[in-house]
N, C-alpha and C positions, 0 to 999 in steps of 0.2 A: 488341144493347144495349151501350152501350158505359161500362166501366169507371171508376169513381171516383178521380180524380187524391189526391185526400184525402179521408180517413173520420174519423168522429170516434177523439180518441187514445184508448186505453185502455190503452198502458204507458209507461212511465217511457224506452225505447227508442225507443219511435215521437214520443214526446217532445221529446226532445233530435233524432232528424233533423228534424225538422218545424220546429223553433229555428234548427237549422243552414238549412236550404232558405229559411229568412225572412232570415238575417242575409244570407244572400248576394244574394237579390233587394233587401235592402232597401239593399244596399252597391252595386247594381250603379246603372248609370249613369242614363239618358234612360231612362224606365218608360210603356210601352205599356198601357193600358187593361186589355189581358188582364194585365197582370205588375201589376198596380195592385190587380187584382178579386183576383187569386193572392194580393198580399199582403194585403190586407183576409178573407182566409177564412181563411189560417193564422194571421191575426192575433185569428182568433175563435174556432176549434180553441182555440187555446194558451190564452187567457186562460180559455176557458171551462173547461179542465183543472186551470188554475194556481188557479182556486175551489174546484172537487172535493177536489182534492190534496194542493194545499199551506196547511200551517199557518204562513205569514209573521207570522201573529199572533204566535206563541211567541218568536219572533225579536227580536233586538234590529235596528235598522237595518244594523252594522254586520256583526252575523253573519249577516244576508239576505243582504248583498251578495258576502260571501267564498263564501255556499255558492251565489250567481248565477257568482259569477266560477268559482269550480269548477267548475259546471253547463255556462260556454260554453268554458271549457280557456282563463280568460281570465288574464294574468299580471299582476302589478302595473304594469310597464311600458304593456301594454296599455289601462288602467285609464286609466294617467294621459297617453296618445295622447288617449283617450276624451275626458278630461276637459280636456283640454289647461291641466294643471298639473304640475308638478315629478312627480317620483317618490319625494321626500323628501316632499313632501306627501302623497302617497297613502301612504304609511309610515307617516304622523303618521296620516291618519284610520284605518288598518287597524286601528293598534293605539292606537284610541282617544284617542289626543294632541290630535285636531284632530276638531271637528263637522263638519258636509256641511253647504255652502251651499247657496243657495236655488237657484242653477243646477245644481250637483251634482246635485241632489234631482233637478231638472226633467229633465236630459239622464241619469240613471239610471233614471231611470220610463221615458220613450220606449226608452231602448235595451232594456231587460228588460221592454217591457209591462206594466209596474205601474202601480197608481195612488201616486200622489207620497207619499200617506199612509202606503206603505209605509217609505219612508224617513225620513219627515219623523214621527217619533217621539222620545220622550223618551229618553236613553238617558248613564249617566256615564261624563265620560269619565275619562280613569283618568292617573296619572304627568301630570298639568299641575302646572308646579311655577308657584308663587307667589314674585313677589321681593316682598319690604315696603322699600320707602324707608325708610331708618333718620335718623328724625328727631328722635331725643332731643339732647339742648343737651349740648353737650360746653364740659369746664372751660377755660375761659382763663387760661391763667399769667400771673399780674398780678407786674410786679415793681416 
């Protein structure tokens, strides 16, 4: 009888390899049937775990994503290759300066297996500063 390539996860360890074993198949190149059917069952292992497990609810978007990005050893730099935006910008969303666009949303749902709703939550952001146009009537020196 021969041996289970993957079981279902049952820790936080087999977890994160199982994460790892997907980003690399789903990074590699030209995907053969069999590496197609691999990534479609780690791809149902994980979510089916990431139900069990994890409380995304509690979460705000922002701090889902810092503790995803922890989760894959992912840096800001990283993030914003990801996202293929500035690093000033991912700076600005980290620490709540700037919201997550509608691609954001999309292309962090696919990379971390989430539904979009994960992200796509209400959430304040914090230090946006406001100018007002200063349009009060100023005196004219009549002489």
């Amino acid at each position: 009888m021969q041996t289970l390539l993957y079981k279902v996860i049952k820790t936080d360890t087999q977890y994160n390899k199982y994460c790892g074993i997907l980003e690399t198949l789903m990074d590699s190149g030209k995907k053969s049937k069999a590496v197609q059917d691999e990534i479609e069952l780690l791809t149902l292992l994980i979510e089916k775990y990431d139900e069990e497990h994890n409380t995304f609810d509690d979460l705000d978007p922002i701090e889902l994503l810092k503790s995803l990005m922890k989760g894959h050893k992912m840096k800001a730099i990283g993030l914003a290759e990801l996202l293929n935006v500035s690093e000033g910008l991912v700076s600005d969303m980290l620490n709540y300066k700037k919201g997550l666009s509608k691609d954001t949303v999309r292309v962090l749902s696919q990379k971390f297996k989430l539904k979009q709703e994960a992200f796509n939550r209400p959430y304040e952001l914090r230090g946006a500063t406001t100018t007002k146009a200063s349009n009060s009537k100023k005196k004219i020196a009549t002489t």
